[in-house]
ROFI-37436 format. One record per residue (C-alpha): x, y, z; residue in one letter; chain. Coordinates in nm, 3 decimals. Example, Ala and Ser with C-alpha at 12.3 -4.5 7.8 and 13.67 -1.06 7.14 Angstrom:
2
NODE      px      py      pz code unit
NODE   1.230  -0.450   0.780    A    A
NODE   1.367  -0.106   0.714    S    A
***
This chain:
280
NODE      px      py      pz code unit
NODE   2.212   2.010   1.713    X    A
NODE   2.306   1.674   1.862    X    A
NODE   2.071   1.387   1.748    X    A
NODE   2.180   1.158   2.012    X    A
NODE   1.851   0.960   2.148    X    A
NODE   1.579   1.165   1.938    X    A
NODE   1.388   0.976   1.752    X    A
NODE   1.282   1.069   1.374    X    A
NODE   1.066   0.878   1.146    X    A
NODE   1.125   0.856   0.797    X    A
NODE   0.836   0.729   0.592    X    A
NODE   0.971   0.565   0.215    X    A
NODE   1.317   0.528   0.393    X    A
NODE   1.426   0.216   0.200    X    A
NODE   1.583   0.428  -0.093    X    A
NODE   1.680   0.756  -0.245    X    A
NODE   1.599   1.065  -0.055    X    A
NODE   1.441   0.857   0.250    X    A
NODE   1.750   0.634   0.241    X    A
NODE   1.995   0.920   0.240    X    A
NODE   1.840   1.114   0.534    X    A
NODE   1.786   0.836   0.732    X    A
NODE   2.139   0.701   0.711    X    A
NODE   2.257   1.084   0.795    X    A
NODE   2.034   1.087   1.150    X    A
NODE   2.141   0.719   1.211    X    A
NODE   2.543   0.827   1.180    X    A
NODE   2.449   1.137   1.443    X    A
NODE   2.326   0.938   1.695    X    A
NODE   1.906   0.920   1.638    X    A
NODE   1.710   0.676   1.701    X    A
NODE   1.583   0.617   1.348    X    A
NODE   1.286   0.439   1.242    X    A
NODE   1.235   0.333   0.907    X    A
NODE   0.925   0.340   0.762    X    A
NODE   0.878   0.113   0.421    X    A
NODE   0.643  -0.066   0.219    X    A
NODE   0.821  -0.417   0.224    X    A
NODE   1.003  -0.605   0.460    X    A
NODE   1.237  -0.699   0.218    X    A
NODE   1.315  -0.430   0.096    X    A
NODE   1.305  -0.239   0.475    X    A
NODE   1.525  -0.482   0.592    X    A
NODE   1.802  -0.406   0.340    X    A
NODE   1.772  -0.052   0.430    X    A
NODE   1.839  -0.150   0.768    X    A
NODE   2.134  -0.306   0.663    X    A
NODE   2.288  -0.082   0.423    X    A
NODE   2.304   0.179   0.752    X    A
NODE   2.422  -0.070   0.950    X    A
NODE   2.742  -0.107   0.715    X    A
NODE   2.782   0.246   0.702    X    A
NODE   2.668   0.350   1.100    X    A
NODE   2.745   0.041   1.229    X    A
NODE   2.659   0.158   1.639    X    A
NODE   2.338   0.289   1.461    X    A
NODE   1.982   0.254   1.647    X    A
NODE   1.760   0.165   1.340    X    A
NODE   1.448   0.037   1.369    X    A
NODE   1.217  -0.110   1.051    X    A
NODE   0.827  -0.099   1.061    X    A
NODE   0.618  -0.185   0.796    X    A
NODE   0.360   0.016   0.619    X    A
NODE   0.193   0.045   0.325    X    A
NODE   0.038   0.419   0.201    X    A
NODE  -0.140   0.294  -0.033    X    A
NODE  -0.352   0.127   0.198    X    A
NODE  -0.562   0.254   0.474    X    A
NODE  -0.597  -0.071   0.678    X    A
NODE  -0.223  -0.064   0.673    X    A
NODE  -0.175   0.286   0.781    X    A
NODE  -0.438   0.265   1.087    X    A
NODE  -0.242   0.001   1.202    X    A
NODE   0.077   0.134   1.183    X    A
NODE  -0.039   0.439   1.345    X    A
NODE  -0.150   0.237   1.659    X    A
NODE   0.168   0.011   1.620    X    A
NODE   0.380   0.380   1.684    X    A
NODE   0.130   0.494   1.932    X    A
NODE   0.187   0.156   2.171    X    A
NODE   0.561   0.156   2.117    X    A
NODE   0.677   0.517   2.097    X    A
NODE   0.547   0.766   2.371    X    A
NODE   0.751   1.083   2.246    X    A
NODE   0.881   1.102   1.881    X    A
NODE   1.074   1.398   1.770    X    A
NODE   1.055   1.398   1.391    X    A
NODE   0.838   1.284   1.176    X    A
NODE   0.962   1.328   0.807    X    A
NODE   0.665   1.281   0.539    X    A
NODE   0.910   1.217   0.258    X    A
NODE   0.743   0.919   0.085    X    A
NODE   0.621   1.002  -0.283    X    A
NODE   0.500   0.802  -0.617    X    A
NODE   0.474   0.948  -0.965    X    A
NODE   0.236   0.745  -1.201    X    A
NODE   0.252   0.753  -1.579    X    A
NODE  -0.158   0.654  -1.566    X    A
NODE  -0.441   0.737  -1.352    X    A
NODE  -0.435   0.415  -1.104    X    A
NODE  -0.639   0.373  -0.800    X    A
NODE  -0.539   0.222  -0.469    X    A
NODE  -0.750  -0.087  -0.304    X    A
NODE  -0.968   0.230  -0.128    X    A
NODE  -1.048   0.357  -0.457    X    A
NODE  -0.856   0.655  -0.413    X    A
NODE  -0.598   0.824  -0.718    X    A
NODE  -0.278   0.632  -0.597    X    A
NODE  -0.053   0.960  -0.601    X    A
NODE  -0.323   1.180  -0.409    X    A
NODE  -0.347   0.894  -0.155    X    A
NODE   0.068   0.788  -0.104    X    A
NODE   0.131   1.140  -0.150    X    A
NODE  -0.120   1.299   0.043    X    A
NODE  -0.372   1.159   0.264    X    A
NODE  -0.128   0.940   0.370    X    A
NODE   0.076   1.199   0.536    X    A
NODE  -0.218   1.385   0.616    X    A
NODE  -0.290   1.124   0.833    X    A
NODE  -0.008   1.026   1.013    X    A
NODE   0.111   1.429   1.065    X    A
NODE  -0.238   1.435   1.245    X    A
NODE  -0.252   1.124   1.422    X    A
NODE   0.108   1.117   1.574    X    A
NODE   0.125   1.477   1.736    X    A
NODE   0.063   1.356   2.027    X    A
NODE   0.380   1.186   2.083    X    A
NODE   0.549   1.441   1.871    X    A
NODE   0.400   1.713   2.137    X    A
NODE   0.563   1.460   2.420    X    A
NODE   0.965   1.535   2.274    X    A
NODE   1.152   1.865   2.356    X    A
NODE   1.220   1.918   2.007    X    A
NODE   0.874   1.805   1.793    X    A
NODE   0.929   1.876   1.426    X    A
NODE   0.704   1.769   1.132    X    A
NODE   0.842   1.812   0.773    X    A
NODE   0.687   1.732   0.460    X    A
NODE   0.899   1.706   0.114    X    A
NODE   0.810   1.932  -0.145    X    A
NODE   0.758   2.296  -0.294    X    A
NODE   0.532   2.312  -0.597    X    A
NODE   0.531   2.614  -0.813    X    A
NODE   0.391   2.917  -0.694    X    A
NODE   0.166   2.945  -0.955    X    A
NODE   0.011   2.585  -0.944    X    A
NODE  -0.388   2.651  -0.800    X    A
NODE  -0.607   2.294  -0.710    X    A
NODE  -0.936   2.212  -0.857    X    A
NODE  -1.106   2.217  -0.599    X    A
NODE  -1.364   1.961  -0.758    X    A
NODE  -1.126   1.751  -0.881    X    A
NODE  -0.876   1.609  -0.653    X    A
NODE  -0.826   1.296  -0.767    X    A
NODE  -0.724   1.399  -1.099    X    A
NODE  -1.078   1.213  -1.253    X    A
NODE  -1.142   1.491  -1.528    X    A
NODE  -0.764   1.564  -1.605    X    A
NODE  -0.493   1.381  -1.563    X    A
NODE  -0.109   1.451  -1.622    X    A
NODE   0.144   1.300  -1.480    X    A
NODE   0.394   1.592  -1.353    X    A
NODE   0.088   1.831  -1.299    X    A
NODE  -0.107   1.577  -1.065    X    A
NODE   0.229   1.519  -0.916    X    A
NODE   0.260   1.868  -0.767    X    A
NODE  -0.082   1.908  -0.722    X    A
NODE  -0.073   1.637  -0.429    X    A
NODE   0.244   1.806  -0.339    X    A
NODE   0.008   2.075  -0.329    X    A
NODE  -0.232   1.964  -0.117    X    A
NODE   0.011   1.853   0.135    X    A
NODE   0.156   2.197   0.150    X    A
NODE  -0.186   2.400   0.228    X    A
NODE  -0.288   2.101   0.481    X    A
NODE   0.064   2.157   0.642    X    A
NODE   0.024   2.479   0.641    X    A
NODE  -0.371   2.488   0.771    X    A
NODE  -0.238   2.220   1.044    X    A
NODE   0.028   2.450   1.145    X    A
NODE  -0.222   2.704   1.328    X    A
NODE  -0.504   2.489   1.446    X    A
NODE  -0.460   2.477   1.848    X    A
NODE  -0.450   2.086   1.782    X    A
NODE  -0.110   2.152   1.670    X    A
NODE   0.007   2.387   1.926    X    A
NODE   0.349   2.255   2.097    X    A
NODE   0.490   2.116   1.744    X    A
NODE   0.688   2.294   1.448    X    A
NODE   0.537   2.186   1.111    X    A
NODE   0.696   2.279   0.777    X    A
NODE   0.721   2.217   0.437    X    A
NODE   1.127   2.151   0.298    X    A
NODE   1.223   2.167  -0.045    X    A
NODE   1.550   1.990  -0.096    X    A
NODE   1.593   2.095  -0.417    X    A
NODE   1.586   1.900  -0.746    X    A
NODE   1.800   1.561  -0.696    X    A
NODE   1.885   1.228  -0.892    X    A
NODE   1.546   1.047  -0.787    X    A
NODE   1.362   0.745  -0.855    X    A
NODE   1.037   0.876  -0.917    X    A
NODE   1.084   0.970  -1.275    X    A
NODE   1.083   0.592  -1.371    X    A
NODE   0.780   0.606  -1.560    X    A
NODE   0.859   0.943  -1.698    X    A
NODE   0.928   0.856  -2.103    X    A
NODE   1.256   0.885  -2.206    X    A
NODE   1.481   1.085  -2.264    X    A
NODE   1.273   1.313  -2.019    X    A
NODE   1.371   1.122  -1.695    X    A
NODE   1.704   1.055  -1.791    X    A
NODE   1.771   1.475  -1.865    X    A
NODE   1.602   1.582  -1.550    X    A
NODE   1.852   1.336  -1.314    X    A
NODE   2.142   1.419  -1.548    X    A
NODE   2.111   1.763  -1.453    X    A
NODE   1.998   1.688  -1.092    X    A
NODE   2.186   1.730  -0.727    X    A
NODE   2.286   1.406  -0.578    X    A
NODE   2.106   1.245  -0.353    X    A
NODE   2.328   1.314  -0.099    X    A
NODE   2.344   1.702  -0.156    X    A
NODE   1.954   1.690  -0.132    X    A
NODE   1.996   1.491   0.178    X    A
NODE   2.225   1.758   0.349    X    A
NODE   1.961   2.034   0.283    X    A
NODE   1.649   1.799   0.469    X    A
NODE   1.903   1.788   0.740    X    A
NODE   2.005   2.154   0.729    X    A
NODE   1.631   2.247   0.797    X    A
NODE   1.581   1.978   1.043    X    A
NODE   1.874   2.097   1.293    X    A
NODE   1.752   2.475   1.242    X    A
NODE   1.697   2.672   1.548    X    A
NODE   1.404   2.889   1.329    X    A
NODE   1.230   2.570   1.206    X    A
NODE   1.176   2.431   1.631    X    A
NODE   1.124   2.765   1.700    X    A
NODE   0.840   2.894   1.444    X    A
NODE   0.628   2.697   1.241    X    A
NODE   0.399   2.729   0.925    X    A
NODE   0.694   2.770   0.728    X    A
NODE   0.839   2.663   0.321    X    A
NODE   1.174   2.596   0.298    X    A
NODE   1.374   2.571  -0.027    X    A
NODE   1.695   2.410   0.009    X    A
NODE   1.834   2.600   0.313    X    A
NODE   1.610   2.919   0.278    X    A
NODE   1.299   3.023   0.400    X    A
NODE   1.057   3.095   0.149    X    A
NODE   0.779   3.343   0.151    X    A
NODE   0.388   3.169   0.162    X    A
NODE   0.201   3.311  -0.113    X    A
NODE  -0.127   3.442  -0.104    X    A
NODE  -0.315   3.129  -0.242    X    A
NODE  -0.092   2.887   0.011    X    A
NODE  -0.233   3.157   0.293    X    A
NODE  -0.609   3.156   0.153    X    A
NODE  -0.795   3.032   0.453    X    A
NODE  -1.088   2.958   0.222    X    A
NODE  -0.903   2.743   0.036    X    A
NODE  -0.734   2.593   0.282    X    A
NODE  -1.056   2.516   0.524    X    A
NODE  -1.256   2.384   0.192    X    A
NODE  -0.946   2.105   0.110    X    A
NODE  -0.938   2.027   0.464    X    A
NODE  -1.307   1.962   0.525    X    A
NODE  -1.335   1.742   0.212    X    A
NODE  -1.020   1.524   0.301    X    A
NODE  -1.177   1.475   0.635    X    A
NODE  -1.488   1.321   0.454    X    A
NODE  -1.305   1.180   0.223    X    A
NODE  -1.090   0.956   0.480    X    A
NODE  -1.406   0.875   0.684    X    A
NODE  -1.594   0.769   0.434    X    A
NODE  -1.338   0.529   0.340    X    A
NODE  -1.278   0.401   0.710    X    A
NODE  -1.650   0.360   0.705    X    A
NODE  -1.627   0.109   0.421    X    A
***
């Protein structure tokens, strides 16, 4: 599909997989906002596309996950300056060695990687609904047989590093998916897209040699990049929604990631949880 004046929104756009797709939608003609943590480092973004696309329309806003001051405002900065948006790309992760909290006392990965997107996939469908072509993707596909505790979200009774990882990958995928089919939604595709394991990042804190093994026997960047883009441009993913992609394959939902009762229980508590920190 042509790109040409549709805007996307990539959140942690300033490097790796958020980098790589942006750049791609920039050289095909979108209007491409970057979303990043730092100026500094959003700016250089901004810059490395411009010295690859250099008629690119990029735009840099500022926002930081971790922090729920930060993402209210950014969510009413969008709101005043975008009326239509027709991708939003929740592609922003962290992986922690330890257990660290963010400054609304929430498990740093379940917030960045999680309520975050939670958040913004709920607040902006309204000018996602407003585009012809209104597409939500998050980034990620944990295991099949991974199950939540229910009790422990944030990871306060146990605590490893790759396991709490997926697990917010997790919860993102059953939210998607519960978000998908509530009438709130209706007008707007939302999926979940795996791009497959790439060179990333987020295994910095993994101990080596771990890290260094897993990216040695990684996709580039760039391959992973081409698959986020694949799903993007497909006619099935603007025409259904509720779906799990896998690199360019649709992947059947399994029973837990269809159990309403799961589903409904994780999505009542996040609710509290996020008031109760806006209340704060």
């Amino acid at each position: 599909m042509t790109y040409s004046g549709k805007k996307v929104l990539i959140t942690g756009a300033n490097s790796g997989l958020g980098l790589a797709v942006a750049t791609r939608f920039a050289r095909l003609g979108a209007d491409t906002i970057l979303v990043c943590r730092t100026k500094e480092a959003g700016e250089k973004a901004v810059l490395d596309i411009e010295s690859e696309a250099p008629d690119a329309s990029v735009r840099l806003m500022i926002c930081d996950l971790a922090s729920m001051v930060s993402i209210d405002r950014f969510i009413a900065d969008v709101k005043a300056e975008h009326t239509s948006l027709d991708l939003l790309f929740n592609n922003a992760a962290v992986m922690k060695r330890d257990r660290t909290e963010t400054e609304d006392g929430f498990e740093m990965m379940f917030q960045v990687n999680y309520l975050a997107p939670f958040i913004l996939m709920n607040s902006l469908l309204g000018p996602l609904r407003s585009s012809s072509t209104h597409l939500v993707l998050g980034n990620g596909r944990p295991s099949a047989k991974l199950r939540l505790d229910l009790d422990d979200l944030q990871f306060e009774k146990h605590y490893r590093m790759y396991n709490s990882f997926f697990k917010t990958k997790l919860c993102l995928l059953l939210a998607s998916m519960e978000l998908a089919y509530r009438p709130e939604s209706q007008g707007v595709s939302i999926h979940m897209a795996d791009p497959g394991p790439f060179k990333s990042g987020l295994v910095r804190e993994v101990a080596w040699p771990a890290g260094w093994i897993k990216n040695l026997f990684s996709a580039t960047v760039d391959d992973a990049a081409d698959n986020i883009l694949y799903v993007a441009g497909s006619d099935e993913a603007r025409a259904e929604t509720g779906n799990v992609f896998k690199k360019r394959q649709q992947v059947p939902l399994t029973s837990y990631w269809k159990d309403a009762e799961v589903r409904d229980r994780l999505w009542s508590d996040t609710e509290a949880m996020i008031e109760k920190a806006r209340s704060h």
